[in-house]
mmJSON file of the N, C-alpha and C atoms, coordinates in Angstrom:
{"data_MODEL":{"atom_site":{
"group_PDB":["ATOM","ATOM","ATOM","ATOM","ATOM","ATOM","ATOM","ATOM","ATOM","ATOM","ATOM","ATOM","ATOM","ATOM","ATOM","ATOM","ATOM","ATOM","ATOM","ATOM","ATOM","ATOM","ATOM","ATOM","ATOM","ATOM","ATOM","ATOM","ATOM","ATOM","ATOM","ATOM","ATOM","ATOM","ATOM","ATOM","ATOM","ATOM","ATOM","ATOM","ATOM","ATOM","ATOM","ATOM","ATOM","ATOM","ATOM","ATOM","ATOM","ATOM","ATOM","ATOM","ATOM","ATOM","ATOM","ATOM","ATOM","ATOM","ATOM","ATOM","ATOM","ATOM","ATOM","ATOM","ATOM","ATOM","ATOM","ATOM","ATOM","ATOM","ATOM","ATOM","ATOM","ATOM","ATOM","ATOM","ATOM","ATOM","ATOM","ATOM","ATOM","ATOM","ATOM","ATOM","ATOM","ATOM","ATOM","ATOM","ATOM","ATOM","ATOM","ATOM","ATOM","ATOM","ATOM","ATOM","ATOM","ATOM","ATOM","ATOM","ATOM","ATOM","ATOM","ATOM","ATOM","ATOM","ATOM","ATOM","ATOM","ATOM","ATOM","ATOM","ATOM","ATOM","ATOM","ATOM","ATOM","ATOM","ATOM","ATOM","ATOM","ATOM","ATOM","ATOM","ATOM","ATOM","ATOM","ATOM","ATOM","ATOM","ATOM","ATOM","ATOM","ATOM","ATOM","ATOM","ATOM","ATOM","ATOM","ATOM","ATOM","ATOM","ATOM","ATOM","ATOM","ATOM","ATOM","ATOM","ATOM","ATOM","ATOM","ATOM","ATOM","ATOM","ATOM","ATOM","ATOM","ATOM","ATOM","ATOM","ATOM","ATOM","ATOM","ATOM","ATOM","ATOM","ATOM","ATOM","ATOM","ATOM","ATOM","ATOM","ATOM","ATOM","ATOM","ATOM","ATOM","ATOM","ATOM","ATOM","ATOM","ATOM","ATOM","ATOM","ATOM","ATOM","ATOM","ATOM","ATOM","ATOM","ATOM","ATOM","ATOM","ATOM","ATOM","ATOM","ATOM","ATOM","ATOM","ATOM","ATOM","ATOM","ATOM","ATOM","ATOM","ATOM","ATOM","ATOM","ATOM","ATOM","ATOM","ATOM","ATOM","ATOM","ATOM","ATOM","ATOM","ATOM","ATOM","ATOM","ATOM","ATOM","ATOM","ATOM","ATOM","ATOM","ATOM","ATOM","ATOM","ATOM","ATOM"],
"id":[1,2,3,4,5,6,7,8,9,10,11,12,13,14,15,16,17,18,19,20,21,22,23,24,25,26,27,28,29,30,31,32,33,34,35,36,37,38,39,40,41,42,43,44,45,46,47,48,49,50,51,52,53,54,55,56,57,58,59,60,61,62,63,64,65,66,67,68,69,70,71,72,73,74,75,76,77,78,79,80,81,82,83,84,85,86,87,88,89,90,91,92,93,94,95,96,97,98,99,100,101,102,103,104,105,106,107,108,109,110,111,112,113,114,115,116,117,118,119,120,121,122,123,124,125,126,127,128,129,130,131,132,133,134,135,136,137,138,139,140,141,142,143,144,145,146,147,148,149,150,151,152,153,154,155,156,157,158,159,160,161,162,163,164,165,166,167,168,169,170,171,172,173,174,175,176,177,178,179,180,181,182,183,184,185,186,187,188,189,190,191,192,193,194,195,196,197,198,199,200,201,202,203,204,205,206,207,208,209,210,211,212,213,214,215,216,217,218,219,220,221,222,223,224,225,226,227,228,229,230,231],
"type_symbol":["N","C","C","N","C","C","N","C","C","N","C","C","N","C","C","N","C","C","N","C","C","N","C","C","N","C","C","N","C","C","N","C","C","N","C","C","N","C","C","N","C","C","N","C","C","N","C","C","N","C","C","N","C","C","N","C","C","N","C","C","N","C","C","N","C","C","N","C","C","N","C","C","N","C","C","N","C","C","N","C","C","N","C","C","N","C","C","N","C","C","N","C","C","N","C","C","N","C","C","N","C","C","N","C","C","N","C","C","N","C","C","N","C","C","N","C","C","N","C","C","N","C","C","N","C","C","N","C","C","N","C","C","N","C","C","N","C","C","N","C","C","N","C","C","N","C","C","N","C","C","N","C","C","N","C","C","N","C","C","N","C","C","N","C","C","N","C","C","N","C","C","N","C","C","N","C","C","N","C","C","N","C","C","N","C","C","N","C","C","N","C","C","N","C","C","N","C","C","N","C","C","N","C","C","N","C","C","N","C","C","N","C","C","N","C","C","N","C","C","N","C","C","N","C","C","N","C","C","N","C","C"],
"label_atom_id":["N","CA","C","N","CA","C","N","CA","C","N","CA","C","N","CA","C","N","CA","C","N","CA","C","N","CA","C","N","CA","C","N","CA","C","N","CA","C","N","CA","C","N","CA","C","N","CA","C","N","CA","C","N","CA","C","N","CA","C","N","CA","C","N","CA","C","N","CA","C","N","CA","C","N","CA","C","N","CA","C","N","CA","C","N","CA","C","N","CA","C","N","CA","C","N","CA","C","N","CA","C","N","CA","C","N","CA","C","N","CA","C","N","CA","C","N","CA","C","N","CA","C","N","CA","C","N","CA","C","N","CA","C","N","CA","C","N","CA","C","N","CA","C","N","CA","C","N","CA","C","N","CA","C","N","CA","C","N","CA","C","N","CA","C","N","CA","C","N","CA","C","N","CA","C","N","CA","C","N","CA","C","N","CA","C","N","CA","C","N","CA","C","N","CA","C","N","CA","C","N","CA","C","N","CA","C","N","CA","C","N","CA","C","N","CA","C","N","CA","C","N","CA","C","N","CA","C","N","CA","C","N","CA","C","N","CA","C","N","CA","C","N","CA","C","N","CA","C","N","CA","C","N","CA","C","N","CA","C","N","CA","C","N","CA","C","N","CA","C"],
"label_alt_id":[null,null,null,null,null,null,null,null,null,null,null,null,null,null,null,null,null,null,null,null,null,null,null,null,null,null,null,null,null,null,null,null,null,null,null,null,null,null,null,null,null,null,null,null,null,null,null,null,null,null,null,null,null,null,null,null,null,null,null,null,null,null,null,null,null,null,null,null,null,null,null,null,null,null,null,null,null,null,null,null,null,null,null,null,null,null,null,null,null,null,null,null,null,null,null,null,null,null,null,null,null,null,null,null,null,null,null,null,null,null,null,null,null,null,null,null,null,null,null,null,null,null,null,null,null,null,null,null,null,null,null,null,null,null,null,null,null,null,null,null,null,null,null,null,null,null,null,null,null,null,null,null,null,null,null,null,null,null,null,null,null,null,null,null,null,null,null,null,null,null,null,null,null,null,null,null,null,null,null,null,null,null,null,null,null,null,null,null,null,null,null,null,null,null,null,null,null,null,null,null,null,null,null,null,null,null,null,null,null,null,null,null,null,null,null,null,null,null,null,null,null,null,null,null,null,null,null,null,null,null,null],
"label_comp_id":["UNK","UNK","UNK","UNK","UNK","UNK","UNK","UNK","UNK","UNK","UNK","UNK","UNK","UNK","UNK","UNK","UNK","UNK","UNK","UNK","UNK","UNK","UNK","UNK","UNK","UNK","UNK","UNK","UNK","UNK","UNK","UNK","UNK","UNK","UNK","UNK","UNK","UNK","UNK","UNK","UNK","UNK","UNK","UNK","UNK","UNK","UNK","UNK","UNK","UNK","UNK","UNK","UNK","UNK","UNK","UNK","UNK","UNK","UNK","UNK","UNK","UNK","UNK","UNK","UNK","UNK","UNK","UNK","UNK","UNK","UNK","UNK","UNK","UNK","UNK","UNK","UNK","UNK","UNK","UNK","UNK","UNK","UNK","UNK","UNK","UNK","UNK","UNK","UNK","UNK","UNK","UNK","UNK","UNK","UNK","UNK","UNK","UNK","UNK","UNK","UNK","UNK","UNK","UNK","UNK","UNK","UNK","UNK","UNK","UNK","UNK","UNK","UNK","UNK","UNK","UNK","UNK","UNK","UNK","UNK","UNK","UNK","UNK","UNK","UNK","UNK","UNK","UNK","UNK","UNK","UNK","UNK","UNK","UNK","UNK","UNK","UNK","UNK","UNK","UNK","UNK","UNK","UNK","UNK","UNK","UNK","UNK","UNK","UNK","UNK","UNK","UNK","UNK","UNK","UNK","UNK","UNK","UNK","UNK","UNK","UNK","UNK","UNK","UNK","UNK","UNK","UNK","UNK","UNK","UNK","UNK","UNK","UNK","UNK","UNK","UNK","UNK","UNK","UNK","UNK","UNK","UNK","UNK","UNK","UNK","UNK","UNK","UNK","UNK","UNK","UNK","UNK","UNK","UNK","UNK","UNK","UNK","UNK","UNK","UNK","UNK","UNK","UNK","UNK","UNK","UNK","UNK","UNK","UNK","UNK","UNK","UNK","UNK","UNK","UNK","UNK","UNK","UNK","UNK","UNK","UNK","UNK","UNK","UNK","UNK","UNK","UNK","UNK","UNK","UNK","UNK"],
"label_asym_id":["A","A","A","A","A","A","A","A","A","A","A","A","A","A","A","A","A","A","A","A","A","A","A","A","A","A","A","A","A","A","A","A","A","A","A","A","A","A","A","A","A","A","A","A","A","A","A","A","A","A","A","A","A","A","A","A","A","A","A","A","A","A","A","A","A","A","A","A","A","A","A","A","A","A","A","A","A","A","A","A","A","A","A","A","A","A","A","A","A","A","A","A","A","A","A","A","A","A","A","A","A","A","A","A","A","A","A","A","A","A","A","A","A","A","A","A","A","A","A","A","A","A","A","A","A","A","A","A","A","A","A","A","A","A","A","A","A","A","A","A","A","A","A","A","A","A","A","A","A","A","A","A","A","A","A","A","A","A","A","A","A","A","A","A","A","A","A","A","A","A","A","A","A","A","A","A","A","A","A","A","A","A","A","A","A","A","A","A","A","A","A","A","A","A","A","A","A","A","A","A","A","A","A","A","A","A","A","A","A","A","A","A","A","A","A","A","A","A","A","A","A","A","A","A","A","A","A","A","A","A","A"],
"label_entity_id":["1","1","1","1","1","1","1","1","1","1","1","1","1","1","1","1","1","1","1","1","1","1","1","1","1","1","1","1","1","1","1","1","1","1","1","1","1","1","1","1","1","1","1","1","1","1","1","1","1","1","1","1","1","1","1","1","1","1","1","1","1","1","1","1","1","1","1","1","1","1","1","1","1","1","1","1","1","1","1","1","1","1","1","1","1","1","1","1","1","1","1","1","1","1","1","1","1","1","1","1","1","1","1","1","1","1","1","1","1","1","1","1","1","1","1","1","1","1","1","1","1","1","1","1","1","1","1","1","1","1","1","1","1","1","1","1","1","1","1","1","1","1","1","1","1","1","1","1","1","1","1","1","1","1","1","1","1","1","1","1","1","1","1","1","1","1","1","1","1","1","1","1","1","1","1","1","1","1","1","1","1","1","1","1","1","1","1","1","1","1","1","1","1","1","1","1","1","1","1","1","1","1","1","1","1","1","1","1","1","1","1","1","1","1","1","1","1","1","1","1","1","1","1","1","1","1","1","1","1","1","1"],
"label_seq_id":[1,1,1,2,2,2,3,3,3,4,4,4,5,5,5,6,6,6,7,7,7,8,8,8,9,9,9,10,10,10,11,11,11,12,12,12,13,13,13,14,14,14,15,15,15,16,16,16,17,17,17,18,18,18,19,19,19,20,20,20,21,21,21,22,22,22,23,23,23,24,24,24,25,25,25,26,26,26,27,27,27,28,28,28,29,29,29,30,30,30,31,31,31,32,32,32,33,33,33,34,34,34,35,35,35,36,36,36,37,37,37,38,38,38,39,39,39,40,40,40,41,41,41,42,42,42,43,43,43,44,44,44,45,45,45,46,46,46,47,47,47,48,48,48,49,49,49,50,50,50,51,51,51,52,52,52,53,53,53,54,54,54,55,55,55,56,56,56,57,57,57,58,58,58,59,59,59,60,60,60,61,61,61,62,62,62,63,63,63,64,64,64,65,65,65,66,66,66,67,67,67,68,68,68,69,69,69,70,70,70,71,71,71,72,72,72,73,73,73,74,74,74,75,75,75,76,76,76,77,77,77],
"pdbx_PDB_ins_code":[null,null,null,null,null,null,null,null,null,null,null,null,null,null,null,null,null,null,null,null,null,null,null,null,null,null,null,null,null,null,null,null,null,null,null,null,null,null,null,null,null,null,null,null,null,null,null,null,null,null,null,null,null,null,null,null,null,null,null,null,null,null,null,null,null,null,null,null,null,null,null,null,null,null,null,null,null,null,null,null,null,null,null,null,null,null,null,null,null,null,null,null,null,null,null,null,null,null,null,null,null,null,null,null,null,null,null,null,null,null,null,null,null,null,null,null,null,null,null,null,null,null,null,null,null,null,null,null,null,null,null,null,null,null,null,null,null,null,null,null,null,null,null,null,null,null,null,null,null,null,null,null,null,null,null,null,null,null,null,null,null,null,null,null,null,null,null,null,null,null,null,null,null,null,null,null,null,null,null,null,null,null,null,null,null,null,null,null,null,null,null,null,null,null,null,null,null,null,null,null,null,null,null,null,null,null,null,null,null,null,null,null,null,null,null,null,null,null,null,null,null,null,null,null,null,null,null,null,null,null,null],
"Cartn_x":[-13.793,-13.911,-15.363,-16.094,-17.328,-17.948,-17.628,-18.795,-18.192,-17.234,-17.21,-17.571,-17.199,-18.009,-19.657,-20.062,-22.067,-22.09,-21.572,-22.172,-21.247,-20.355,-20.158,-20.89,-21.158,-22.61,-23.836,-24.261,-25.191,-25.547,-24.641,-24.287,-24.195,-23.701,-23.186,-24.764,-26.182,-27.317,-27.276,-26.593,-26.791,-25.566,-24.718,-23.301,-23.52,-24.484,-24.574,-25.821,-26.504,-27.593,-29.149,-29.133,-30.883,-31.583,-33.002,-34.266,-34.586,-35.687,-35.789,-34.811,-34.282,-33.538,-32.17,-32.308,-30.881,-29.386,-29.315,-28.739,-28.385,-28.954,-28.771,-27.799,-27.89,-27.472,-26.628,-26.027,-24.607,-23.587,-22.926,-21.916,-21.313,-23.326,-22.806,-22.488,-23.136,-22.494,-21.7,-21.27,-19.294,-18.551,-18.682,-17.948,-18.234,-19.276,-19.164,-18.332,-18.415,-18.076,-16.449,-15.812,-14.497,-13.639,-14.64,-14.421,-13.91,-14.61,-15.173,-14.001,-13.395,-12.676,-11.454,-11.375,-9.248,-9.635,-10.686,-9.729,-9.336,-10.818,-9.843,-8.667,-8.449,-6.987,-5.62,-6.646,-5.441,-5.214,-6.248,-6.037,-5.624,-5.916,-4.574,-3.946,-3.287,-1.978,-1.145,-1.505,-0.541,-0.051,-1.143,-0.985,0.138,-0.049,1.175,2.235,2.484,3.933,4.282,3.449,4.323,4.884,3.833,4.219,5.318,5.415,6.983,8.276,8.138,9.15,9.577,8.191,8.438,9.26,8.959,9.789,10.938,11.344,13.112,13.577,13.077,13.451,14.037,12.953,12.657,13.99,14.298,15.579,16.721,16.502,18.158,18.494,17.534,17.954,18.337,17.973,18.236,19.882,19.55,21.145,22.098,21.88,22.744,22.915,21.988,22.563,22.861,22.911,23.441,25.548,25.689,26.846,27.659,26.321,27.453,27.616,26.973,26.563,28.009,28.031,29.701,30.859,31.01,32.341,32.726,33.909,34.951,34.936,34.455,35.291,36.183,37.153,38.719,39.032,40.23,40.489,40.664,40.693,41.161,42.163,43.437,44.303,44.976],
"Cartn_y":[-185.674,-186.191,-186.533,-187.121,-187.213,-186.341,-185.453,-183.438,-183.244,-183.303,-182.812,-183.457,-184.83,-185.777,-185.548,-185.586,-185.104,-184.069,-183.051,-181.594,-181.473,-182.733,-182.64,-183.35,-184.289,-185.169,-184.982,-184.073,-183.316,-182.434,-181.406,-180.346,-180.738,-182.041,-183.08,-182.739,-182.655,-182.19,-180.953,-180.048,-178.689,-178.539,-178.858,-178.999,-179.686,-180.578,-181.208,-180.647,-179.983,-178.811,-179.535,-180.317,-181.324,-180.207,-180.41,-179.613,-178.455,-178.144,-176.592,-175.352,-174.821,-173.724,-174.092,-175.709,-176.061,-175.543,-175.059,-174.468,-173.092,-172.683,-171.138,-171.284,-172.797,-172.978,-173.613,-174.222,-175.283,-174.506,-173.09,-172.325,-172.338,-172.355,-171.973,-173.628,-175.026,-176.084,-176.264,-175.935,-176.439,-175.84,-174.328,-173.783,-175.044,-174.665,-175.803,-177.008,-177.649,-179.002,-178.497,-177.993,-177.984,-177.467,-176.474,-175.538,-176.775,-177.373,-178.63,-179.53,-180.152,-181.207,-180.548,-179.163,-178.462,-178.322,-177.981,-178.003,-179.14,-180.095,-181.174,-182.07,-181.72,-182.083,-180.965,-180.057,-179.392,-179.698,-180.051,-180.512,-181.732,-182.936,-184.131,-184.786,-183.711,-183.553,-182.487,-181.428,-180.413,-179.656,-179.73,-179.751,-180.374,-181.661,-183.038,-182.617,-181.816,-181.862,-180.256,-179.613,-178.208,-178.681,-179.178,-179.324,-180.364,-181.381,-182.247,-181.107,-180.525,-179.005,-178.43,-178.084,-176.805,-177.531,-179.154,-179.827,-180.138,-180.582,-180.771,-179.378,-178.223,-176.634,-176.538,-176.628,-176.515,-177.339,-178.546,-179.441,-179.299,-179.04,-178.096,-176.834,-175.877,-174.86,-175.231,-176.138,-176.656,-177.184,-177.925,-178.158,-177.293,-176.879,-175.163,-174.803,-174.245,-173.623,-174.471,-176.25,-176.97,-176.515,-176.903,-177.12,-175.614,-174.004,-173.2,-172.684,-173.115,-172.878,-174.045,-175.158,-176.062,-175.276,-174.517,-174.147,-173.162,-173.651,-173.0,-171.21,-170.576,-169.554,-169.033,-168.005,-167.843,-167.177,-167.288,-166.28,-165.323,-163.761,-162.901,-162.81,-162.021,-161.963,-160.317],
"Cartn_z":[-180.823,-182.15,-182.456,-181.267,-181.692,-181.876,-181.1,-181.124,-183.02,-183.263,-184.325,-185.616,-185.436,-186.357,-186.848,-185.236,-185.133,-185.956,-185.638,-186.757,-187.692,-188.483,-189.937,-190.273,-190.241,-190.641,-190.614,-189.49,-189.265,-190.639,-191.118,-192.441,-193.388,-193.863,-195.2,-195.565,-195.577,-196.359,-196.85,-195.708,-196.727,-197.307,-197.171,-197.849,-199.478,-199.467,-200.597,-201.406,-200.831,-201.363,-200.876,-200.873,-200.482,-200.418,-200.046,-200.502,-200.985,-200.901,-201.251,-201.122,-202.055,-201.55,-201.62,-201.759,-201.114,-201.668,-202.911,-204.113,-202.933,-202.047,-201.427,-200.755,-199.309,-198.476,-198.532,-199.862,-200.149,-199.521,-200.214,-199.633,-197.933,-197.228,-195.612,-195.467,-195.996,-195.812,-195.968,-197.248,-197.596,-196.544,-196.018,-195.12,-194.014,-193.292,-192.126,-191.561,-193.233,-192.881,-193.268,-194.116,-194.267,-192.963,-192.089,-190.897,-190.311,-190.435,-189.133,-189.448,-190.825,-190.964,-191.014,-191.227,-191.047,-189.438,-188.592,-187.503,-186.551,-187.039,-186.707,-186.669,-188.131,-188.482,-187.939,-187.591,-186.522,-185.266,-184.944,-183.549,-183.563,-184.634,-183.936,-184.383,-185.444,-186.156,-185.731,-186.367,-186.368,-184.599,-183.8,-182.546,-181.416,-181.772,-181.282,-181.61,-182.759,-183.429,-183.155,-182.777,-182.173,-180.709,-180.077,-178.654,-178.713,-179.768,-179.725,-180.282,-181.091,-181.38,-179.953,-179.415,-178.304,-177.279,-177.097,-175.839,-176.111,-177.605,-177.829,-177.834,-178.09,-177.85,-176.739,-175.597,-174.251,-173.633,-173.966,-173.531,-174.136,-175.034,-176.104,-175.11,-174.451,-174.169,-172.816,-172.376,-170.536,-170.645,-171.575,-171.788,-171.505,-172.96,-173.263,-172.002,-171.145,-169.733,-168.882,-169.247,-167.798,-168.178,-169.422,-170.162,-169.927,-169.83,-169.452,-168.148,-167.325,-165.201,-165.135,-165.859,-165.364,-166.149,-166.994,-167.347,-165.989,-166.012,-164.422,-165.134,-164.188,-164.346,-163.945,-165.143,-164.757,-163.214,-162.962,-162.034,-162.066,-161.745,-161.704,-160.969,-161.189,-160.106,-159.764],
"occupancy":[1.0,1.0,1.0,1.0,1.0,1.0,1.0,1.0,1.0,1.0,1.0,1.0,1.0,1.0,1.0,1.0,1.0,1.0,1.0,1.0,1.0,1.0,1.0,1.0,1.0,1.0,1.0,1.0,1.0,1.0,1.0,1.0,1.0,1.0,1.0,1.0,1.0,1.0,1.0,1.0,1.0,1.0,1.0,1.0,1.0,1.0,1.0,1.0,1.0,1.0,1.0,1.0,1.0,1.0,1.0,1.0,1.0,1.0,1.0,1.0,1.0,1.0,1.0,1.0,1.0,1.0,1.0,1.0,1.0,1.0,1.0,1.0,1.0,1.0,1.0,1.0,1.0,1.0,1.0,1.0,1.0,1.0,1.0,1.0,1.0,1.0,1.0,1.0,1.0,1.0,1.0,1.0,1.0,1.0,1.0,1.0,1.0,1.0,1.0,1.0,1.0,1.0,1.0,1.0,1.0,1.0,1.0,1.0,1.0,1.0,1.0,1.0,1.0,1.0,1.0,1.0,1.0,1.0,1.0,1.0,1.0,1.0,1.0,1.0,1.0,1.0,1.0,1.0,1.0,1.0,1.0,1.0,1.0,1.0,1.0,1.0,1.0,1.0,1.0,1.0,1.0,1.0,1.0,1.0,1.0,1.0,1.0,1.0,1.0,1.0,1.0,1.0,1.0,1.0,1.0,1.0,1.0,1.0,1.0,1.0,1.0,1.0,1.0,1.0,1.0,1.0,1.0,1.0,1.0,1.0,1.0,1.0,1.0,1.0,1.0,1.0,1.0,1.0,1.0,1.0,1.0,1.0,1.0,1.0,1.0,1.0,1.0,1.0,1.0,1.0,1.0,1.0,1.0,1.0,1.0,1.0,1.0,1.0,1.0,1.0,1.0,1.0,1.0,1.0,1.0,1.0,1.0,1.0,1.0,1.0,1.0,1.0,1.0,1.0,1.0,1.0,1.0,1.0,1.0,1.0,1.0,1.0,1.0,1.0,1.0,1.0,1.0,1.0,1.0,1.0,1.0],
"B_iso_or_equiv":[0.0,0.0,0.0,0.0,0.0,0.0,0.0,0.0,0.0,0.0,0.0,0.0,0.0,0.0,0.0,0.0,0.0,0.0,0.0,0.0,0.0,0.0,0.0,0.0,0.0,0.0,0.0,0.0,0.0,0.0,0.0,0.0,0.0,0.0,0.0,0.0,0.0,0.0,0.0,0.0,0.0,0.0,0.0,0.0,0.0,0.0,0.0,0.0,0.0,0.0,0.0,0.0,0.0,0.0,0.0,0.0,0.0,0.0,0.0,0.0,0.0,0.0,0.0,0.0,0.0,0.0,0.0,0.0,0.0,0.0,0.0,0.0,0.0,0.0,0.0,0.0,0.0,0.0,0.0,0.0,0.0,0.0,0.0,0.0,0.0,0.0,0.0,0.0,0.0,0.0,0.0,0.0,0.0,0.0,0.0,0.0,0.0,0.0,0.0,0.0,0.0,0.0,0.0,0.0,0.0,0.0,0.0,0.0,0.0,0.0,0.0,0.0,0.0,0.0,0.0,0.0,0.0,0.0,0.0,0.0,0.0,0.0,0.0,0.0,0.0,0.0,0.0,0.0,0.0,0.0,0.0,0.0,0.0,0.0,0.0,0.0,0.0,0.0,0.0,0.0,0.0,0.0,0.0,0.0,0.0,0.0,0.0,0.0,0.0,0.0,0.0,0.0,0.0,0.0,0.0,0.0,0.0,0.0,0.0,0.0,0.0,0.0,0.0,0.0,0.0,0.0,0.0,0.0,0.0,0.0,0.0,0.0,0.0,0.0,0.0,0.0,0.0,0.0,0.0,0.0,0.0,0.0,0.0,0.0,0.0,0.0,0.0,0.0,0.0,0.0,0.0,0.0,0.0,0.0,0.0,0.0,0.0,0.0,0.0,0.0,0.0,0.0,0.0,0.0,0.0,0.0,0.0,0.0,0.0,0.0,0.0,0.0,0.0,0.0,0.0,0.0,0.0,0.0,0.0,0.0,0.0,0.0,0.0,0.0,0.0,0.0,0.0,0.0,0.0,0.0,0.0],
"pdbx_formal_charge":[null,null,null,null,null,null,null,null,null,null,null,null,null,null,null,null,null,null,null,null,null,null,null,null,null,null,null,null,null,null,null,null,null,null,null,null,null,null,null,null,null,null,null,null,null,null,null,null,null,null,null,null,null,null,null,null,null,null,null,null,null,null,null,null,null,null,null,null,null,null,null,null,null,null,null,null,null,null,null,null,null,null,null,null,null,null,null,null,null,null,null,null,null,null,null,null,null,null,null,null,null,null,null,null,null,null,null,null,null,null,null,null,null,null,null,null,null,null,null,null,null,null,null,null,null,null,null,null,null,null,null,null,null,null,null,null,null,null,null,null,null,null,null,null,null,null,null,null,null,null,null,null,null,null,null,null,null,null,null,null,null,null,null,null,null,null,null,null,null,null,null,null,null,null,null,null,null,null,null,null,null,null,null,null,null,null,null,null,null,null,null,null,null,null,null,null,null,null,null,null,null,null,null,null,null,null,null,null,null,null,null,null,null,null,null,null,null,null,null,null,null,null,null,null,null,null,null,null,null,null,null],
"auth_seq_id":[1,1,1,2,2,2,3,3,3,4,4,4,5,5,5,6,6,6,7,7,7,8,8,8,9,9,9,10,10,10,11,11,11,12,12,12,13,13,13,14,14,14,15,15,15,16,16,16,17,17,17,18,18,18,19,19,19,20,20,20,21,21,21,22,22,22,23,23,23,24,24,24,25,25,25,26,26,26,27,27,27,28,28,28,29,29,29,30,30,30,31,31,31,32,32,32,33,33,33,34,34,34,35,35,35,36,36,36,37,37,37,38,38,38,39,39,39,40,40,40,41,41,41,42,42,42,43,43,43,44,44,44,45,45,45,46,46,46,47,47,47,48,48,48,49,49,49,50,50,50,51,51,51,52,52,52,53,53,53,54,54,54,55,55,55,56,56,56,57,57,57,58,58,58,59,59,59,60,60,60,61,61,61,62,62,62,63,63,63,64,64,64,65,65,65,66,66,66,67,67,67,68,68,68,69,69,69,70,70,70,71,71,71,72,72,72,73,73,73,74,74,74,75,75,75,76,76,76,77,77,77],
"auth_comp_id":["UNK","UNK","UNK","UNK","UNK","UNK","UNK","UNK","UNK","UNK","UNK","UNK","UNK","UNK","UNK","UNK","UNK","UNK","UNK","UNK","UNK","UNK","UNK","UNK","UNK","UNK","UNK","UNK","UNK","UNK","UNK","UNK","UNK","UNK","UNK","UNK","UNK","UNK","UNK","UNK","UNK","UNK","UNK","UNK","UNK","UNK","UNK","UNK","UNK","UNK","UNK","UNK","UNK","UNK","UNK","UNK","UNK","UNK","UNK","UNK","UNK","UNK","UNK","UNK","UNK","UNK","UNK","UNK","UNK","UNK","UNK","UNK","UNK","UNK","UNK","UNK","UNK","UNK","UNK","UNK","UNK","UNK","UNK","UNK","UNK","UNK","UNK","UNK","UNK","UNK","UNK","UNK","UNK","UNK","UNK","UNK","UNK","UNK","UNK","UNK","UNK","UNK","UNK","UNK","UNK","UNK","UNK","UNK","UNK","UNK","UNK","UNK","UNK","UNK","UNK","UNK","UNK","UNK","UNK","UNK","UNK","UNK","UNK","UNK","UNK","UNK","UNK","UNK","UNK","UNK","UNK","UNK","UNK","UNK","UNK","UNK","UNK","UNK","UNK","UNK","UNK","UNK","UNK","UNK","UNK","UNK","UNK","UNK","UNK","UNK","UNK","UNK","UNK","UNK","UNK","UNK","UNK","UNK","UNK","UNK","UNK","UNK","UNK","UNK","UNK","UNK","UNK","UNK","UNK","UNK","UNK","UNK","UNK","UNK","UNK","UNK","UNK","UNK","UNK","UNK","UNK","UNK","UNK","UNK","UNK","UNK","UNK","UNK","UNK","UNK","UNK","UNK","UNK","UNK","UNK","UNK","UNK","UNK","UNK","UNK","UNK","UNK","UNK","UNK","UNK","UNK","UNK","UNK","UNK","UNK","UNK","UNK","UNK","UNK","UNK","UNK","UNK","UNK","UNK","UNK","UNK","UNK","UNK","UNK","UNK","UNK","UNK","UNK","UNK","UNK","UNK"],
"auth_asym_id":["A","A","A","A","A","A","A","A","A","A","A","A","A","A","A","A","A","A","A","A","A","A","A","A","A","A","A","A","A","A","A","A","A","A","A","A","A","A","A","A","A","A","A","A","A","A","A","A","A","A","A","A","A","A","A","A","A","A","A","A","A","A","A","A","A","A","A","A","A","A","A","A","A","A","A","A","A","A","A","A","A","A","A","A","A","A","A","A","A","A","A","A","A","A","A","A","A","A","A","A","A","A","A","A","A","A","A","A","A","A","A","A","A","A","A","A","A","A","A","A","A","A","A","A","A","A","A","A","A","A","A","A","A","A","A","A","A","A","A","A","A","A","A","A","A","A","A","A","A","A","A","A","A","A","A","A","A","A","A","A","A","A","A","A","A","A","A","A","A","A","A","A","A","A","A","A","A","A","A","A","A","A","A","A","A","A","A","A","A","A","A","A","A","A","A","A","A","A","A","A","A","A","A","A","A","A","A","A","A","A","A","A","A","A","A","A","A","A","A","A","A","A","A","A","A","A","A","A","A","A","A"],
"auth_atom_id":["N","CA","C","N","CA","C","N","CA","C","N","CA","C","N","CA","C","N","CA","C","N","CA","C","N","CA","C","N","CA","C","N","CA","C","N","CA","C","N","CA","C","N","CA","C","N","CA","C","N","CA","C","N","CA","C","N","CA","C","N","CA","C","N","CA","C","N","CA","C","N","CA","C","N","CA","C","N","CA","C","N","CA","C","N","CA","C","N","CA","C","N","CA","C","N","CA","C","N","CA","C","N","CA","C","N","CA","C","N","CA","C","N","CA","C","N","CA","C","N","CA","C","N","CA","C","N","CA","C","N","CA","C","N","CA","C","N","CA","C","N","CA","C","N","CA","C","N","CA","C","N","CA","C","N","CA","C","N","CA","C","N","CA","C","N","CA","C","N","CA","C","N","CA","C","N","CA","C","N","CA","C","N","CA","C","N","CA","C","N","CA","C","N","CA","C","N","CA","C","N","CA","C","N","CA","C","N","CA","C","N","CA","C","N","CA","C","N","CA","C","N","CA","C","N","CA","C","N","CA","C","N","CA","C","N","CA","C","N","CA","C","N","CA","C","N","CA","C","N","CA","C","N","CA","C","N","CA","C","N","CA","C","N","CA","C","N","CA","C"],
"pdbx_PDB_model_num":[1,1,1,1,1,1,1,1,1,1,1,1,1,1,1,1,1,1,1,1,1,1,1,1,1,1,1,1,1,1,1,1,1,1,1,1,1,1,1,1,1,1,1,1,1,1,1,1,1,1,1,1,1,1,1,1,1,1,1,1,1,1,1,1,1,1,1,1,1,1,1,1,1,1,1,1,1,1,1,1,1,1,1,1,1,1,1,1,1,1,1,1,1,1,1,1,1,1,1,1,1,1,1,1,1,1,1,1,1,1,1,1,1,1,1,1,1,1,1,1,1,1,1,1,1,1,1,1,1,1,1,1,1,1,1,1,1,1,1,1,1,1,1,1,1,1,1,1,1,1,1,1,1,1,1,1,1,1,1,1,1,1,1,1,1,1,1,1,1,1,1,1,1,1,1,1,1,1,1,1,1,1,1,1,1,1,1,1,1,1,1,1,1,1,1,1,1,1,1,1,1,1,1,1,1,1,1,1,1,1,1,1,1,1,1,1,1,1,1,1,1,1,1,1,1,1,1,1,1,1,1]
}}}
């Protein structure tokens, strides 16, 4: 969080256009910093909540096969 904090704050000048030229270099700032603030919000949001999906998945399906390894099977005769 801090690495990514440093170089959005770092960019917030050319993001906001400051000095000479700065009117050129707004575009590659806005990219930067928005780059910078969706993936962080991917990483600790949207991240947590696949891997909580993938583990009630993961234990639904353990189930499922504890529930059908105990049904008796028939006899043949």
């Amino acid at each position: 969080m801090m690495t990514t904090m440093a170089a959005m704050l770092g960019a917030v000048p050319i993001a906001l256009g400051y000095g000479a030229g700065g009117e050129a270099r707004q575009p590659l700032g806005l990219v930067v910093v928005g780059g910078l603030l969706f993936s962080q919000l991917v990483t600790l949001y949207l991240t947590p909540v696949v891997y909580t999906y993938m583990a009630q998945i993961q234990e639904w399906v353990k189930s499922r096969q504890k529930t059908r390894d105990l049904k008796p099977v028939p006899a043949t005769h």
